[in-house]
Structure formats: structure tokens, C-alpha cells
C-alpha positions in Angstrom: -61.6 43.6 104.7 -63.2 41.0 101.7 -66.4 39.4 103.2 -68.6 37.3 100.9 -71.8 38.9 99.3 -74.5 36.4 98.1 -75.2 37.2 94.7 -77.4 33.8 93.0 -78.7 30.6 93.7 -77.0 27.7 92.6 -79.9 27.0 90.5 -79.8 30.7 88.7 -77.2 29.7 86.5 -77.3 26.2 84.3 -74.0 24.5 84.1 -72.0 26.0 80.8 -74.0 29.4 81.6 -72.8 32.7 82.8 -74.6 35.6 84.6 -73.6 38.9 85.1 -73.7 40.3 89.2 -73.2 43.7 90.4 -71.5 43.9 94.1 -71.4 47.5 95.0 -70.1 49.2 91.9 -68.2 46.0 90.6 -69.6 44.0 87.6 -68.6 40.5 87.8 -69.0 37.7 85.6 -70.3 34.0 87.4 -70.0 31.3 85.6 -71.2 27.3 86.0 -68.5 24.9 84.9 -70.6 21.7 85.9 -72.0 22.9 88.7 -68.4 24.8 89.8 -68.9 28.0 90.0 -66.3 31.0 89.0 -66.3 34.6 89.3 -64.2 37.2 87.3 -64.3 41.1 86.3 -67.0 41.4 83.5 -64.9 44.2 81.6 -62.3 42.5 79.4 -58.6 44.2 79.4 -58.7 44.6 75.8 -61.7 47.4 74.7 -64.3 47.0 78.0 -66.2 44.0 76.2 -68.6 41.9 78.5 -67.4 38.9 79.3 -70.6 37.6 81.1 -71.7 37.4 77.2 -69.2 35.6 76.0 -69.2 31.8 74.7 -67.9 29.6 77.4 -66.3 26.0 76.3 -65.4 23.9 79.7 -63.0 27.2 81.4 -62.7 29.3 78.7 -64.7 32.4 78.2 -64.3 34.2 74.6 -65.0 38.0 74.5 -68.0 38.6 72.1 -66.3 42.3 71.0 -62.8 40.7 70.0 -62.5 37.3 70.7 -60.2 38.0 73.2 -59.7 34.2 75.6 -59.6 34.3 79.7 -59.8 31.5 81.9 -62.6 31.3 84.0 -60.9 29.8 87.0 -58.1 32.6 87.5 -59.0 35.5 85.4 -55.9 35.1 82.8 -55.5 35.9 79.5 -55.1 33.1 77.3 -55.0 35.0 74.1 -55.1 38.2 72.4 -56.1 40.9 71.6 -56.5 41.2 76.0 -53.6 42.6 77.0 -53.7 41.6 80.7 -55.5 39.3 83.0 -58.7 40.3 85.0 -59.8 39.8 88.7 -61.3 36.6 89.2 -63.0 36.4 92.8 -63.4 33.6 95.8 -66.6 31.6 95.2 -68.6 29.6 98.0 -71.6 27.8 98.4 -73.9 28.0 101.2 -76.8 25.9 100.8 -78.1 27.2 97.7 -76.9 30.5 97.7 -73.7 31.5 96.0 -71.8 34.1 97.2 -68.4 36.0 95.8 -66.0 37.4 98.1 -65.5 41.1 97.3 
């Protein structure tokens, strides 16, 4: 059953700034979109690259490997060479603390 796991603080991550979290043995990418926060799989579908390293402009992540583009807000892929989407994750804030259902 998904329960949410606190993984920053709201003030962790500036707004147009990612981090990457680990939840058990998931690696997932948060990002700040000013100040609304986002969680998806770090590994992009196309070659594994991390997408916590990635530019972000407004909800658009770009893999630093291959340039592959994924929405922030839903995990798609918005461009190749990603062949399919990745998991993007429930995000809540309590207080300060943000937390990612898993």
C-alpha cells in the first residue's frame, strides 16, 4: 500500500532546482517549479541518464546524456531519443517537509 516518505525540506531545493532522493531502492528526481514541487524516476527511458541533472525550463527537464525531454508534472516523454515515459510520484507538503508517496 503507497504511504508518503519525507524526503527534503521545502527549503532544500530553490525554485528551478532539482535534487535527487533515494526511497528504499528507488532514485527519484524532485524538482521546484516555483515553489511546486514534482517527483519522477531519475533514470531516463532512453540509455539510464540522470534526470535529477538535467536543465529544467518552467516543467521540462532535458536529459544531460541525450537531450532526451520529460515533463516534470507527469513523467512523459516530450521528445526523443526517450522512448517511453517515466514514473512521476504524489508530492505533499507538511509544514516544511516534503514527502513523495512511494
Amino acid at each position: 500500500m503507497p504511504t508518503f516518505v519525507k524526503v527534503a525540506k521545502t527549503n532544500d531545493i530553490g525554485p528551478g532546482q532539482s535534487k535527487l532522493v533515494e526511497v528504499g531502492d528507488k532514485q527519484i528526481a524532485l524538482f521546484n517549479v516555483n515553489g511546486s514541487f514534482y517527483a519522477i524516476d531519475d533514470t531516463c527511458s532512453h540509455q539510464g541518464g540522470p534526470l535529477s541533472e538535467g536543465e529544467l525550463d518552467d516543467i521540462k527537464v532535458t536529459c544531460p546524456w541525450h537531450g532526451a525531454i520529460f515533463d516534470v508534472t507527469t513523467g512523459d516523454s516530450l521528445g526523443p531519443p526517450a522512448p517511453t515515459n517515466v514514473t512521476s510520484y504524489k508530492v505533499r507538503i507538511k509544514g516544511a517537509d516534503v514527502e513523495i508517496e512511494v
